[in-house]
C-alpha positions in Angstrom: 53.2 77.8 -57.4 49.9 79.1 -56.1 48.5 79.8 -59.9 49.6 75.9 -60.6 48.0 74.3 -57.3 44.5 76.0 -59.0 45.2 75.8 -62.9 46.1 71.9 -62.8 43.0 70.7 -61.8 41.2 72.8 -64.0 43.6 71.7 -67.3 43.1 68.0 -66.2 39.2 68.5 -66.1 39.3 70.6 -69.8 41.7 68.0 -71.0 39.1 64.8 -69.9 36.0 66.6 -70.6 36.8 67.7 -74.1 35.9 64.8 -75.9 32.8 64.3 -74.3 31.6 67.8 -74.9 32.9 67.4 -78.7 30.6 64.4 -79.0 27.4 65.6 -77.3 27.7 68.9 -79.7 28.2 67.1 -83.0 25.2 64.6 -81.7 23.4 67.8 -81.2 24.2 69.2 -84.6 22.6 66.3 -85.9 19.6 66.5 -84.3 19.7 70.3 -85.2 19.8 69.6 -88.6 17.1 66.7 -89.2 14.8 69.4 -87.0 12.1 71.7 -89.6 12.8 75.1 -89.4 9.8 75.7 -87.7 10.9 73.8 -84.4 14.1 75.2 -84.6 12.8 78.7 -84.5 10.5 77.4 -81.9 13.5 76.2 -79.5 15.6 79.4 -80.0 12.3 81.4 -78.9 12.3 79.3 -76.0 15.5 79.9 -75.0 15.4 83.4 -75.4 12.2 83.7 -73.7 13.6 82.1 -70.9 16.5 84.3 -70.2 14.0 86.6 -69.5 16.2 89.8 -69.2 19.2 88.7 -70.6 17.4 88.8 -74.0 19.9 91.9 -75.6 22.9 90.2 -74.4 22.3 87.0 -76.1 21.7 88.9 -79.1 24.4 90.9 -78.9 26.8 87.9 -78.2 25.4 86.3 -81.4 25.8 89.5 -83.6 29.1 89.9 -82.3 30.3 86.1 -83.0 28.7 86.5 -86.4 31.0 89.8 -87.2 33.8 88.7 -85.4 34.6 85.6 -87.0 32.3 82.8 -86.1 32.8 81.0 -89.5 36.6 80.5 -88.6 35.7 79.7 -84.9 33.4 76.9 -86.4 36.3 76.2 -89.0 38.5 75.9 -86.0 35.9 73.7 -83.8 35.6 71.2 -86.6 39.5 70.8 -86.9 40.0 69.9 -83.5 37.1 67.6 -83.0 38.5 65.6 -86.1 41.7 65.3 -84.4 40.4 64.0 -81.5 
């Protein structure tokens, strides 16, 4: 009962902030891919810059979503934001 007091608020919030976080990524994808290379680079310099010593484990967590399946995790994405 305890775990349910805590999960059900936290389901309810997934379940109503899905779509809206499916919509702002696929607007984002968009802009992504009009973008020139050039400023795309740019941005993901940024960002790494910016996490400062976190640098390695971005990378890492990128290698490691690249090796570990991140074609069928973007497969997957897509499929559930066309059925929504």
């Amino acid at each position: 009962e305890l775990v349910q007091k805590f999960a059900r608020p936290v389901l309810d919030f997934t379940f109503e902030a899905m779509p809206v976080i499916i919509s702002a990524c696929q607007k984002a994808y968009e802009v992504y891919r009009r973008l020139p290379l050039v400023y795309v680079e740019l941005l993901i310099g940024a960002v790494m810059c910016f996490f400062g010593g976190f640098y390695p484990t971005v990378f890492a967590a990128l290698q490691a979503a690249e090796h570990g399946g991140l074609i069928t995790l973007r497969k997957a994405l897509g499929a559930l934001s066309e059925e929504m």
